[in-house]
N, CA and C atoms as an extended XYZ file, in Angstrom:
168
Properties=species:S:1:pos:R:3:atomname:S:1:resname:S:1:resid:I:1 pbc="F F F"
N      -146.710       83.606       77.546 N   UNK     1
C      -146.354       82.280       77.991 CA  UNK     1
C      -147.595       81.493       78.430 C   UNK     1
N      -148.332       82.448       79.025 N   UNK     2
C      -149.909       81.395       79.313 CA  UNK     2
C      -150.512       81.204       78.319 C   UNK     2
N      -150.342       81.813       76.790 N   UNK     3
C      -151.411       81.117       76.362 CA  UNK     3
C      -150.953       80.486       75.374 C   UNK     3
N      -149.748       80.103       75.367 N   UNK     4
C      -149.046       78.881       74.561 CA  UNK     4
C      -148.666       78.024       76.083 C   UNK     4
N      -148.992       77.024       75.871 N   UNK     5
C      -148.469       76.287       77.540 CA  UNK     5
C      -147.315       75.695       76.840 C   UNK     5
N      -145.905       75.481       77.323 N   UNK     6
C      -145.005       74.727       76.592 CA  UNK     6
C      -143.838       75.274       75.807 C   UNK     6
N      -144.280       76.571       75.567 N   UNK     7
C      -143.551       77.633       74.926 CA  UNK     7
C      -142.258       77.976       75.099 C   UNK     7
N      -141.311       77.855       74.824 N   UNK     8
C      -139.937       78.844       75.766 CA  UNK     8
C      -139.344       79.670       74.457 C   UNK     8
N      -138.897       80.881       75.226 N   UNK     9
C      -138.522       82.003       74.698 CA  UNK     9
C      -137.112       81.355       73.720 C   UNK     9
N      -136.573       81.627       72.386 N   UNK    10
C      -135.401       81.507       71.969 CA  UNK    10
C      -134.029       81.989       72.410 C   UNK    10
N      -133.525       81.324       72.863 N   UNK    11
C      -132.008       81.698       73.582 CA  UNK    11
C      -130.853       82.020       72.464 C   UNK    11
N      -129.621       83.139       72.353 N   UNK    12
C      -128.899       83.251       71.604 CA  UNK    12
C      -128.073       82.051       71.284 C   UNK    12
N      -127.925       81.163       72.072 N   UNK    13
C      -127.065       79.970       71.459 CA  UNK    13
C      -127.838       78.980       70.666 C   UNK    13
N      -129.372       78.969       70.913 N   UNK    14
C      -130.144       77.749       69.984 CA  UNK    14
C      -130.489       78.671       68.816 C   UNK    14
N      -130.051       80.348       68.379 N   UNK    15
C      -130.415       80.484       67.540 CA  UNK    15
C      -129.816       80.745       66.715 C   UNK    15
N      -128.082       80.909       67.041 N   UNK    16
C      -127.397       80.428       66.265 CA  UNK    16
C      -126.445       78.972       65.760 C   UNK    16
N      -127.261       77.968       66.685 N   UNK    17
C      -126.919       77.020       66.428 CA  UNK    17
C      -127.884       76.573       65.504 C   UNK    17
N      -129.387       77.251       65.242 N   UNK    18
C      -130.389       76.896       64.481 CA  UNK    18
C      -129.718       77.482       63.104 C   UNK    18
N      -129.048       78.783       62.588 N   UNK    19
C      -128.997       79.476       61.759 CA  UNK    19
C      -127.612       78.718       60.787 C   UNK    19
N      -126.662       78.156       62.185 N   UNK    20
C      -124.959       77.288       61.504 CA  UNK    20
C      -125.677       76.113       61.063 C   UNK    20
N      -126.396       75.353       61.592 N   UNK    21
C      -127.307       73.962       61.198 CA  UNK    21
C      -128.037       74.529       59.475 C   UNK    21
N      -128.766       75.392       59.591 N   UNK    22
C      -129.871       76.020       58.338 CA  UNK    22
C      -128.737       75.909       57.183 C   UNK    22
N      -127.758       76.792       57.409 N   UNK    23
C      -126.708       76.736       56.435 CA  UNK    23
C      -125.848       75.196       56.152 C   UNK    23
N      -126.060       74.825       56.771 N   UNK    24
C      -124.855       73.328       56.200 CA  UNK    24
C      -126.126       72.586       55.765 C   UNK    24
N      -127.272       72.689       56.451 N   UNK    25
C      -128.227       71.735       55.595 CA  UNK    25
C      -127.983       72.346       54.114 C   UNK    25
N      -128.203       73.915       53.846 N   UNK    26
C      -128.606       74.796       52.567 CA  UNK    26
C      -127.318       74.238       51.589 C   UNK    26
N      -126.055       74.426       52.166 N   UNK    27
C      -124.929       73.974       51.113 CA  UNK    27
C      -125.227       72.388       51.335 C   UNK    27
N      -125.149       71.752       51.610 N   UNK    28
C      -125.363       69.767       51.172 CA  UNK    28
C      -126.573       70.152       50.309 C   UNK    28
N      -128.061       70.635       50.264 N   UNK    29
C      -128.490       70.440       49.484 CA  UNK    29
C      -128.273       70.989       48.058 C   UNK    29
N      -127.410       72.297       47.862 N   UNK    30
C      -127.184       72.918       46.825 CA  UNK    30
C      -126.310       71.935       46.413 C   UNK    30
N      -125.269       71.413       46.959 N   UNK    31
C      -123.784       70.691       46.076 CA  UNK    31
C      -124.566       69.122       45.603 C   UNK    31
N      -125.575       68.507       46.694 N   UNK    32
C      -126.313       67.531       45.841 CA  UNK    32
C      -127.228       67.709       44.663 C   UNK    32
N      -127.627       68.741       44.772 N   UNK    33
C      -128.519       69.416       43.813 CA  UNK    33
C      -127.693       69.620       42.186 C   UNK    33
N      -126.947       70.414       42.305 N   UNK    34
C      -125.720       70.970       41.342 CA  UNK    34
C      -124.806       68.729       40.965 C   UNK    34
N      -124.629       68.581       41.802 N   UNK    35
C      -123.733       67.231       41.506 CA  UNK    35
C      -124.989       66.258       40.537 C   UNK    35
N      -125.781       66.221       41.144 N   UNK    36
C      -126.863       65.035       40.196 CA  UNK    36
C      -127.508       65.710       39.298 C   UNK    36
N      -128.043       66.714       38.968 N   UNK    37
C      -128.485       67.593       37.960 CA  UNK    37
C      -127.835       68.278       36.689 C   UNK    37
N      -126.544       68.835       37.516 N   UNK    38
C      -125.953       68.863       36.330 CA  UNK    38
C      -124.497       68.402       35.933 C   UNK    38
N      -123.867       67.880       37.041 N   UNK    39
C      -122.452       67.058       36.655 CA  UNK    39
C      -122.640       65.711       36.490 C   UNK    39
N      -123.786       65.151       36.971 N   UNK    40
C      -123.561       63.713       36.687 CA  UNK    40
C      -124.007       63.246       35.506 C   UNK    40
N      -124.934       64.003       34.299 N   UNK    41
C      -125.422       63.250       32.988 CA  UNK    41
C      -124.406       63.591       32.247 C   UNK    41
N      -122.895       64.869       32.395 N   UNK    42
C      -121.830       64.909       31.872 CA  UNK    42
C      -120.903       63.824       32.333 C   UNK    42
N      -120.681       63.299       33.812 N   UNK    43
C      -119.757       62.227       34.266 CA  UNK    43
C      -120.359       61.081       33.783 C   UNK    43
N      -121.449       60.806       33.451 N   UNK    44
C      -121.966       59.355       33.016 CA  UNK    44
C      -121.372       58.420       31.754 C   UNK    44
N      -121.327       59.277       30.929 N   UNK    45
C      -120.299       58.319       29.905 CA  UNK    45
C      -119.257       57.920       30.240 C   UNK    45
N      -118.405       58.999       31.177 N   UNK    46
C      -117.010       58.480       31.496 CA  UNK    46
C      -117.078       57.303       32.155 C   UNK    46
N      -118.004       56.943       32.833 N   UNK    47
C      -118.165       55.921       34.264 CA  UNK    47
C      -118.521       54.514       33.674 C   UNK    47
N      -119.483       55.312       32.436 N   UNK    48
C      -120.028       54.095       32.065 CA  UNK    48
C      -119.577       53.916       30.298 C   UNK    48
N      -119.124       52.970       29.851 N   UNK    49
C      -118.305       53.173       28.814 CA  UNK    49
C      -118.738       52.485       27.696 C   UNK    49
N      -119.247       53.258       26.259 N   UNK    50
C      -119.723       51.673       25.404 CA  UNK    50
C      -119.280       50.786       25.350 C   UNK    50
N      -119.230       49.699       25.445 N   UNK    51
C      -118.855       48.377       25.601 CA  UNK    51
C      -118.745       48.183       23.020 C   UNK    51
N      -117.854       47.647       22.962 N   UNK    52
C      -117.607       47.203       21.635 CA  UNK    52
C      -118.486       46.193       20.841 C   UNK    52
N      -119.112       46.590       19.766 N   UNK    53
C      -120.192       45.208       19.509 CA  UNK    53
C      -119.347       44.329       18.564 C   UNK    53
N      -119.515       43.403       18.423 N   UNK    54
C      -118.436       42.280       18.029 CA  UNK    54
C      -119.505       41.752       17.214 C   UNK    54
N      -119.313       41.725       15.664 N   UNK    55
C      -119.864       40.648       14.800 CA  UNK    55
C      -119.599       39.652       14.410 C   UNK    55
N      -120.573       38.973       14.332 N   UNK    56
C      -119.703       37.340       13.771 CA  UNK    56
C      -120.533       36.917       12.728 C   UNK    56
């Protein structure tokens, strides 16, 4: 403790509140990861639709 000034020891509740936090960050980034990488260049046509070319 003296030779870190500032230091405090890890307590069981900040370290599993550090470990439930680690995990919900880890799944939001996997399901954003997985959603824009690989479901959204398959959902994109649906969303976005050729439009008909009309000759005259």
């Amino acid at each position: 403790m003296a030779v870190f000034p500032g230091f405090k020891m890890i307590t069981v509740g900040s370290f599993m509140y550090g470990l439930a936090a680690s995990m919900i960050y880890g799944w939001a980034v996997g399901i954003i990861y997985v959603f824009f990488f690989n479901l959204w260049p398959q959902l994109l046509p649906a969303v976005i639709r050729p439009r008909a070319v009309h000759r005259t």
